[in-house]
DOTOR-614184 format. One line per 2 residues: number of its first residue (from 1); their letters; for each residue y, z, x of N, C-alpha, C, CB. Coordinates in nm, 3 decimals, padded with zeros to 5 digits, always signed. Glycine has a CB too. Layout:
NUM	A	Y,Z,X,Y,Z,X,Y,Z,X,Y,Z,X; ...
***
This chain:
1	XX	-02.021,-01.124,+03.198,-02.049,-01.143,+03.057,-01.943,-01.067,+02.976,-02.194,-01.095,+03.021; -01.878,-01.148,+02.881,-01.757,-01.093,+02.815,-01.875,-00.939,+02.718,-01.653,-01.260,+02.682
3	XX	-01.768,-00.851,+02.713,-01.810,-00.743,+02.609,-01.746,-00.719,+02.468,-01.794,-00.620,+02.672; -01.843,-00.706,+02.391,-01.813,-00.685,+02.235,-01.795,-00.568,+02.203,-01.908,-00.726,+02.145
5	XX	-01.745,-00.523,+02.078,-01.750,-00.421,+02.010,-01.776,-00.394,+01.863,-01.663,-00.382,+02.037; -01.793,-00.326,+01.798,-01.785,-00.356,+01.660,-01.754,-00.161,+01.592,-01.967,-00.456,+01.605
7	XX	-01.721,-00.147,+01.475,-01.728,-00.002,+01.470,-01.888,+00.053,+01.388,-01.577,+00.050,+01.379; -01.929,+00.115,+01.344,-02.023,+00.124,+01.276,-01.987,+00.122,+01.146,-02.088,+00.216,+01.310
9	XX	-02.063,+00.081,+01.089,-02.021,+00.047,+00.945,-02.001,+00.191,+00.870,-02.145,-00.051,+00.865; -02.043,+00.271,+00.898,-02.040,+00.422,+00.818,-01.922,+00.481,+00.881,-02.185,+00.532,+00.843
11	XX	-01.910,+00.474,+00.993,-01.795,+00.588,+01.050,-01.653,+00.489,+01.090,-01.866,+00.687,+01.222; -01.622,+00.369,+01.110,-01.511,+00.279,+01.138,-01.395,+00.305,+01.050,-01.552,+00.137,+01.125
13	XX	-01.490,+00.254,+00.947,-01.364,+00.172,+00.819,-01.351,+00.349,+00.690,-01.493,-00.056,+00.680; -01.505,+00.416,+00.762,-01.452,+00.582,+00.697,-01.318,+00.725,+00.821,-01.668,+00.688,+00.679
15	XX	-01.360,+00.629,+00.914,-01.182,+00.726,+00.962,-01.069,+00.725,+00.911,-01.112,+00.696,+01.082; -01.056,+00.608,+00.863,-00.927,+00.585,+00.816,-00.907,+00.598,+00.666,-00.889,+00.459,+00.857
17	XX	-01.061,+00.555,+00.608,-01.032,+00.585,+00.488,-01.027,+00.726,+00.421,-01.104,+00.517,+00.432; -01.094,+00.816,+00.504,-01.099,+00.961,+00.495,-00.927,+01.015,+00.513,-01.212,+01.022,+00.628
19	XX	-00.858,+00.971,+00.553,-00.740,+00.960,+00.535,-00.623,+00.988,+00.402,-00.748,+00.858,+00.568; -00.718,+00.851,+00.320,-00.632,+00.851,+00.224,-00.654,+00.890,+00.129,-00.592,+00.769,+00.201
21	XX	-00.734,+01.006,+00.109,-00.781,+01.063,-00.013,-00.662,+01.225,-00.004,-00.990,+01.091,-00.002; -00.671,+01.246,+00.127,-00.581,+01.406,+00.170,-00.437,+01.384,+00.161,-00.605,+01.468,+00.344
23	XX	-00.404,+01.281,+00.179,-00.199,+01.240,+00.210,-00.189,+01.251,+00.055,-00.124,+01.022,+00.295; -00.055,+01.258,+00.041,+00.031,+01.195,-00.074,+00.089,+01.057,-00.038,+00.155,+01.291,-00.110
25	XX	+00.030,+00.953,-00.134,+00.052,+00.809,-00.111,+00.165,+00.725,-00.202,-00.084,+00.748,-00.134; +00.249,+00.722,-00.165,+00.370,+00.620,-00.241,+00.382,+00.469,-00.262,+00.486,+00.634,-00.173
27	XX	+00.366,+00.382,-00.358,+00.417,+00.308,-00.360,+00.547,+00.271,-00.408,+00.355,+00.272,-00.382; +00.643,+00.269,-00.250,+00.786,+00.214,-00.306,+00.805,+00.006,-00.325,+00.919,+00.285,-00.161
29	XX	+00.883,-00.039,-00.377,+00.861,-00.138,-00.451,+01.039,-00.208,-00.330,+00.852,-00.095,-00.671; +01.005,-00.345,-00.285,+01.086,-00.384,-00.143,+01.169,-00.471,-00.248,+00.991,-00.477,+00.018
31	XX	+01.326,-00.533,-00.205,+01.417,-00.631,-00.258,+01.330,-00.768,-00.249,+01.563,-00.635,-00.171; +01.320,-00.851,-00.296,+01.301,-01.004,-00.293,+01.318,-01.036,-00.169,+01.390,-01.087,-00.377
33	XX	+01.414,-01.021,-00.097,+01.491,-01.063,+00.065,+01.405,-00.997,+00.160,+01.667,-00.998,+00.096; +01.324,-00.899,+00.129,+01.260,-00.808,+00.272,+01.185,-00.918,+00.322,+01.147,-00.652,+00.245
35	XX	+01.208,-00.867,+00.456,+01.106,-00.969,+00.537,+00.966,-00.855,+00.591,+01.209,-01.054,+00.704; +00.822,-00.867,+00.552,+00.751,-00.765,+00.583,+00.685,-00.832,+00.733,+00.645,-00.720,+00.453
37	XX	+00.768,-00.712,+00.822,+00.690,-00.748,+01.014,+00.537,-00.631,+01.040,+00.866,-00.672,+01.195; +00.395,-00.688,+01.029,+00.342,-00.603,+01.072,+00.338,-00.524,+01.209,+00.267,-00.640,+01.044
39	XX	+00.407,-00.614,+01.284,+00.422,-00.591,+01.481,+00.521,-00.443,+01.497,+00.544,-00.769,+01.585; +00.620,-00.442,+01.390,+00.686,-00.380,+01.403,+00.769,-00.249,+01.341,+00.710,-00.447,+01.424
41	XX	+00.735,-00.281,+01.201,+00.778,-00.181,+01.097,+00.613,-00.053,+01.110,+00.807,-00.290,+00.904; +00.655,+00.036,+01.108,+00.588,+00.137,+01.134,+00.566,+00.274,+01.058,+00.627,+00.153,+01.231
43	XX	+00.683,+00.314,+01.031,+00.767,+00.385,+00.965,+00.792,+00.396,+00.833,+00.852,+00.364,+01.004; +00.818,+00.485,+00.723,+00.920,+00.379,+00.612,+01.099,+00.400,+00.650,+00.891,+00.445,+00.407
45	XX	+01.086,+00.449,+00.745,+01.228,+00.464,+00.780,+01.238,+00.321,+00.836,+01.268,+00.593,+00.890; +01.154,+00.230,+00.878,+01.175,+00.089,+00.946,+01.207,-00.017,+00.855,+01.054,+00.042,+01.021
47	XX	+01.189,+00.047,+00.722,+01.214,-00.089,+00.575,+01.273,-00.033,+00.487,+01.079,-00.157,+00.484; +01.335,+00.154,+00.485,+01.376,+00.202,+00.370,+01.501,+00.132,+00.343,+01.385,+00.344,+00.370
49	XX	+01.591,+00.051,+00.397,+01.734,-00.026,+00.311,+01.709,-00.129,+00.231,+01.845,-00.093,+00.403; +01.557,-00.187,+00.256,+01.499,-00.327,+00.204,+01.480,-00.202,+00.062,+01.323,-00.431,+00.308
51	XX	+01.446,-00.130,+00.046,+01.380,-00.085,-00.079,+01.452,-00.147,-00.224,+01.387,+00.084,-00.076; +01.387,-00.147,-00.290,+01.492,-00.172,-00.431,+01.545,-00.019,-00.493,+01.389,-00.264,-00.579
53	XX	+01.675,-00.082,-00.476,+01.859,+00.024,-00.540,+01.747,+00.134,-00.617,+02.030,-00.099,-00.721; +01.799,+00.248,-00.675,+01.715,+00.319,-00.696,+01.824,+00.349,-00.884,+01.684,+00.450,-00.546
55	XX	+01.763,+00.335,-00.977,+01.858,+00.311,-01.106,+01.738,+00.178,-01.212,+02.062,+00.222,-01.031; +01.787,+00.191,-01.314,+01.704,+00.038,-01.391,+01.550,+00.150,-01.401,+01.680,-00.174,-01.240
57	XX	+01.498,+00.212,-01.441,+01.406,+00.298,-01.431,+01.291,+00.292,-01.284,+01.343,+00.277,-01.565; +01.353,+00.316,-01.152,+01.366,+00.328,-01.042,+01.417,+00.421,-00.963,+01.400,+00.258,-01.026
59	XX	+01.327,+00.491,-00.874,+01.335,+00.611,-00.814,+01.338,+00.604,-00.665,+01.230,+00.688,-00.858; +01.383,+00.628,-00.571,+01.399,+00.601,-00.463,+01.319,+00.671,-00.405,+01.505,+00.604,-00.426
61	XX	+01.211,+00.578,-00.296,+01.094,+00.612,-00.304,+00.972,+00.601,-00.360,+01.106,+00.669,-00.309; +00.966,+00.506,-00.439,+00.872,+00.461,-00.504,+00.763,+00.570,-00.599,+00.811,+00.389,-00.401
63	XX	+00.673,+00.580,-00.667,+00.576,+00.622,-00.722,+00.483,+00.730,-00.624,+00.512,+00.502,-00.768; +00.418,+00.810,-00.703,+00.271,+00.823,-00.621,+00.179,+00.769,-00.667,+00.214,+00.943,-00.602
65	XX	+00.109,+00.748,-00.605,-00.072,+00.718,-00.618,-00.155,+00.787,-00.652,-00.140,+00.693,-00.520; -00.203,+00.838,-00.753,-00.269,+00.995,-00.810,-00.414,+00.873,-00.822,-00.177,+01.106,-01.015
67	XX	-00.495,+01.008,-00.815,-00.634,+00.987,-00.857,-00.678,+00.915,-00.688,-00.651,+00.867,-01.025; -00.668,+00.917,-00.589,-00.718,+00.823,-00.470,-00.846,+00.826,-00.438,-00.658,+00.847,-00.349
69	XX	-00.933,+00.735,-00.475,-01.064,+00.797,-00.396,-01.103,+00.683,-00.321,-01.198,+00.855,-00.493; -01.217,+00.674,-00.250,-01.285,+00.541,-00.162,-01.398,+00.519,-00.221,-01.321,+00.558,-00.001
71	XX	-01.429,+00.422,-00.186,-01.587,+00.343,-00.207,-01.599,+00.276,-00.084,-01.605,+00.220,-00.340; -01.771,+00.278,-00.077,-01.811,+00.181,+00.077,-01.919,+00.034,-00.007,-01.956,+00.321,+00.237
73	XX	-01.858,-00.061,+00.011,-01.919,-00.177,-00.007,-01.979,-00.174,+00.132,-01.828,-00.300,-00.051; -02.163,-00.172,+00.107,-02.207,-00.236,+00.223,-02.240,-00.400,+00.253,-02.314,-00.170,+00.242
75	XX	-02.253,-00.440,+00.143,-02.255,-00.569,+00.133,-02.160,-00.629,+00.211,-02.244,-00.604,+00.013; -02.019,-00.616,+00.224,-01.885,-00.676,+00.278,-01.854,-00.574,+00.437,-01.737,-00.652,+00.132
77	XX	-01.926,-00.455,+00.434,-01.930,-00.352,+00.529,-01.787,-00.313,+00.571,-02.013,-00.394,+00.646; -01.682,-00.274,+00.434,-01.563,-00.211,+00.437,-01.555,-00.116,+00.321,-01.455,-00.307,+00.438
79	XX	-01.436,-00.020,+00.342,-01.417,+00.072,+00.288,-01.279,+00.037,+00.174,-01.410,+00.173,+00.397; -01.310,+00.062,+00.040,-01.223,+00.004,-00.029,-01.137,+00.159,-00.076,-01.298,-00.102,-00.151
81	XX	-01.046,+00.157,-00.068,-00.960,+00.218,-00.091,-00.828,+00.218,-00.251,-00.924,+00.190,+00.030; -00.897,+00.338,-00.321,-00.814,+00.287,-00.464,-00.775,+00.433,-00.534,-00.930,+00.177,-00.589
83	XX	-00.691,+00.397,-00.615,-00.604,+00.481,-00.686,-00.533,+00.447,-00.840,-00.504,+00.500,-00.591; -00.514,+00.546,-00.891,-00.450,+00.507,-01.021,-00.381,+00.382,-01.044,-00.362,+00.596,-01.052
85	XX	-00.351,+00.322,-01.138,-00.246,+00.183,-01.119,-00.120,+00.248,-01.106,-00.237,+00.063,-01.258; +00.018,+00.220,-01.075,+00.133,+00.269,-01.049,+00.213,+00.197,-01.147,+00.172,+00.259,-00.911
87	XX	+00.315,+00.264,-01.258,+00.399,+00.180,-01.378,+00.504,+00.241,-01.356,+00.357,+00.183,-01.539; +00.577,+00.098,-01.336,+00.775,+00.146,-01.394,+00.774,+00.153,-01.504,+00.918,+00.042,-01.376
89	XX	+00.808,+00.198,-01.585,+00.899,+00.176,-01.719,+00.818,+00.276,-01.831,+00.901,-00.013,-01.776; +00.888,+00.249,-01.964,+00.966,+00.099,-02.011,+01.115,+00.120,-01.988,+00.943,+00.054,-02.192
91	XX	+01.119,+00.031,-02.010,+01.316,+00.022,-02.007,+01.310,-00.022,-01.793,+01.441,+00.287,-02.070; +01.241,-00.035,-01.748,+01.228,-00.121,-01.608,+01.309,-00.229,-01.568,+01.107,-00.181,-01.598
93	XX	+01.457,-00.227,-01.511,+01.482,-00.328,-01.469,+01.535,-00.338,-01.345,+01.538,-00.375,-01.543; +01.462,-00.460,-01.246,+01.497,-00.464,-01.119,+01.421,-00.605,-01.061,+01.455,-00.321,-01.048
95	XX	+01.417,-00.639,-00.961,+01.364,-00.752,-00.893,+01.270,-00.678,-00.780,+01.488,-00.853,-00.830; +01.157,-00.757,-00.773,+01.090,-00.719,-00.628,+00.994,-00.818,-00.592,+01.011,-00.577,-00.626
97	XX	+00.943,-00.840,-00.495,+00.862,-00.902,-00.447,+00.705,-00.827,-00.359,+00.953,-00.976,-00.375; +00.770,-00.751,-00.331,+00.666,-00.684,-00.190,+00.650,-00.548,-00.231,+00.742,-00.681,-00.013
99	XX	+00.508,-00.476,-00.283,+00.559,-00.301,-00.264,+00.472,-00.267,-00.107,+00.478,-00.165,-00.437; +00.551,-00.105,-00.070,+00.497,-00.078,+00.078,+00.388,+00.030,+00.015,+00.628,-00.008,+00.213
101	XX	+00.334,+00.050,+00.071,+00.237,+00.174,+00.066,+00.232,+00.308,+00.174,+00.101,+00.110,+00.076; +00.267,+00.367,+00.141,+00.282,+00.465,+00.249,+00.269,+00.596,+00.271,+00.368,+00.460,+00.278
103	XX	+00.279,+00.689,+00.365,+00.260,+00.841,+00.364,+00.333,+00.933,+00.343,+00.230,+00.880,+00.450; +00.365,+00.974,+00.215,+00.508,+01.001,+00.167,+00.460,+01.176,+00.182,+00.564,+00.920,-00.023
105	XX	+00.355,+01.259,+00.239,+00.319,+01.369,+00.290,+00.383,+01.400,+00.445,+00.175,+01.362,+00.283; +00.375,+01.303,+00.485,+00.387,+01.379,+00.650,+00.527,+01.295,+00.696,+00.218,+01.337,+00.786
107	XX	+00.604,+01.420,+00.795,+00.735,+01.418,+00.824,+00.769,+01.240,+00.869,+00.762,+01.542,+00.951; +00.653,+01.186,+00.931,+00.659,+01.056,+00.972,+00.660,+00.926,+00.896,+00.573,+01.050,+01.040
109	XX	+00.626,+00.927,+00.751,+00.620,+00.896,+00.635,+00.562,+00.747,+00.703,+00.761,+00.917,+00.537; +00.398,+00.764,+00.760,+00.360,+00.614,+00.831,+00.382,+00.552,+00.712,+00.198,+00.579,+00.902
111	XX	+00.317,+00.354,+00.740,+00.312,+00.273,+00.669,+00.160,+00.220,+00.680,+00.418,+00.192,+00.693; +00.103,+00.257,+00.568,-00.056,+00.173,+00.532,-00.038,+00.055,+00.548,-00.123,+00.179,+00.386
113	XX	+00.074,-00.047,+00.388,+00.006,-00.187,+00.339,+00.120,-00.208,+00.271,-00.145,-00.195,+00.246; +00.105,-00.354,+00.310,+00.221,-00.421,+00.226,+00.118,-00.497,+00.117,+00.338,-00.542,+00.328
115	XX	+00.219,-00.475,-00.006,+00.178,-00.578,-00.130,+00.200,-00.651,-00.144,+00.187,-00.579,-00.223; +00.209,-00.811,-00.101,+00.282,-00.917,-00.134,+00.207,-00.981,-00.286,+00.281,-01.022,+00.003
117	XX	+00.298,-00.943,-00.376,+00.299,-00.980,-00.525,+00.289,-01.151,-00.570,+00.444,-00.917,-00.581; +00.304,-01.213,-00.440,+00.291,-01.360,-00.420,+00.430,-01.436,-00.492,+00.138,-01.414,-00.495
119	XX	+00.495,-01.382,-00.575,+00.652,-01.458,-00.605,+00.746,-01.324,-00.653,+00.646,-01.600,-00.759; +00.874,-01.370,-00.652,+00.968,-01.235,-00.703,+00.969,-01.171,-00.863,+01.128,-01.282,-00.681
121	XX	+00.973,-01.080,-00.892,+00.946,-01.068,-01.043,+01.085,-01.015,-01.075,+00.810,-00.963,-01.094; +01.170,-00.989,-01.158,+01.251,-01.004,-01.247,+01.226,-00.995,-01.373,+01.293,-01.090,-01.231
123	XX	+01.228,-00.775,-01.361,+01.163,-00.693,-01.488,+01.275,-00.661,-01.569,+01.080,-00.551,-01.452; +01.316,-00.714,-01.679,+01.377,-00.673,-01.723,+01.365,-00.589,-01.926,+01.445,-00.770,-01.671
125	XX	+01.426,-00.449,-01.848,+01.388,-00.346,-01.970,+01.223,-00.399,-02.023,+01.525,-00.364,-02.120; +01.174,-00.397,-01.934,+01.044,-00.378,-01.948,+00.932,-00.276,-01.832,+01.009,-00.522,-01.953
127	XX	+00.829,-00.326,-01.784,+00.750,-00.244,-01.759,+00.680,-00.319,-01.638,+00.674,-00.203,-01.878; +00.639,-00.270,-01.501,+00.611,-00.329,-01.375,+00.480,-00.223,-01.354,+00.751,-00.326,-01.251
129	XX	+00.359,-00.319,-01.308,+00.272,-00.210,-01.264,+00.188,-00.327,-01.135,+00.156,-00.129,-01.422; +00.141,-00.213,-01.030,+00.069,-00.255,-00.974,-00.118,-00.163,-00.973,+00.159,-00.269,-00.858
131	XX	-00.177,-00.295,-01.035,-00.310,-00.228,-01.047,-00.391,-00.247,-00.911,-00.393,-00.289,-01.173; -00.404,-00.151,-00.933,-00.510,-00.048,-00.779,-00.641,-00.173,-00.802,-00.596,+00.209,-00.835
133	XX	-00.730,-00.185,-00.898,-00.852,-00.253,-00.919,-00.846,-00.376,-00.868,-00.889,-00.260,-01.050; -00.714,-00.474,-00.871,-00.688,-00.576,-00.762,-00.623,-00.564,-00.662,-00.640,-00.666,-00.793
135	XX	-00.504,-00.457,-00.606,-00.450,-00.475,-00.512,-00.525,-00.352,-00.412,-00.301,-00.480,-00.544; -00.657,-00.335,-00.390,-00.671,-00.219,-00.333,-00.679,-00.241,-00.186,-00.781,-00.152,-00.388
137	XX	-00.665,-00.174,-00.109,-00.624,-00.145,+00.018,-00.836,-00.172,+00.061,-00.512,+00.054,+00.038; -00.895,-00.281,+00.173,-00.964,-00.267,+00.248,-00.961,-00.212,+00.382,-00.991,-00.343,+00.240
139	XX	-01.090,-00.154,+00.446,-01.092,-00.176,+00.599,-01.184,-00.215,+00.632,-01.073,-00.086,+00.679; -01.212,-00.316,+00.694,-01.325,-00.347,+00.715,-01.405,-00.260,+00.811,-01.318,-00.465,+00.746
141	XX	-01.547,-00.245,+00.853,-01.639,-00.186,+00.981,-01.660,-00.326,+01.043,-01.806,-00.093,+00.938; -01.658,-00.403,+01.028,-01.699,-00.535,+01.114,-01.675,-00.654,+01.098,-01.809,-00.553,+01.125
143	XX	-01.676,-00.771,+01.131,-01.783,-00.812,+01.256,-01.748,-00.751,+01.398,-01.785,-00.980,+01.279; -01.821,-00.782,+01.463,-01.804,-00.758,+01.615,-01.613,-00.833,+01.649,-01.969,-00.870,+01.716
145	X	-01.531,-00.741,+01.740,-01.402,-00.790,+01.844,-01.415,-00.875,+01.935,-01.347,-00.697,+01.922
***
C-alpha cells in the first residue's frame, strides 16, 4: 500500500514561516531577459548578474522588507507570509520583469520567491512598487504527498 504524508497544518507551513519574520528580507528587482530556474538557482549569487544595473533610482540589491509578519489561513491551511509594500522612486527608471526575494541576513543570501510581475515594466522617472497584500509569499500545510 503506497504511503502518504501530509505536514500538520500548525507546525508545516509555520517552520518556514517562522523564518521569515527573524532574517532581513530583500527584494532585488531581475532584467526583463532573466530566465527564473526553480531546480537550480539557490543562491542570490546564482541570479545576481540578471539583477537590474544598479543607477535610475536603483540600488544593488534590491530593497528591504520591513514590517514582516505571518498569518495562518485555516481555511486554505497555509501560512501567508507579508511585509511592507517595497517602492522605487520617484525619479525610478529601469525595466524589470521578475523581483527575487531573498535572505539578504545570512552569509548564504538563500532564495525564498520569485515575483513574476506577468509582463516587463518600463519605469520611467517614476515610481515601481511591489505590494506585499497581493504578491505575498504562501506555504501551504497540505493536502496529503
Amino acid at each position: 500500500m503506497p504511503t502518504t504524508s501530509q505536514w500538520f497544518a500548525q507546525s508545516g507551513g509555520n517552520l518556514i514561516a517562522r523564518l521569515w519574520v527573524p532574517q532581513t528580507m530583500n527584494v532585488a528587482l531581475m532584467k526583463p531577459s532573466f530566465v527564473p530556474n526553480i531546480d537550480t538557482q539557490l543562491r542570490f549569487s546564482d541570479v545576481a548578474a540578471e539583477e537590474v544595473a544598479a543607477g535610475g533610482g536603483y540600488l544593488t540589491g534590491g530593497l528591504v522588507i520591513a514590517s514582516r509578519q505571518i498569518s495562518y489561513d485555516a481555511l486554505n491551511n497555509e501560512y501567508n507570509m507579508l511585509g511592507d509594500d517595497v517602492i522605487w522612486g520617484p525619479g525610478a527608471t529601469f525595466s524589470t520583469r521578475y523581483g527575487i526575494i531573498y535572505e539578504q541576513s545570512t552569509a548564504d543570501k538563500f532564495l525564498w520567491g520569485i515575483l513574476d510581475f506577468g509582463q516587463q515594466y518600463d519605469v520611467v522617472n517614476g515610481y515601481f512598487a511591489v505590494d506585499f497584500a497581493s504578491a505575498a509569499l504562501s506555504v501551504a500545510a497540505g493536502p496529503p504527498v
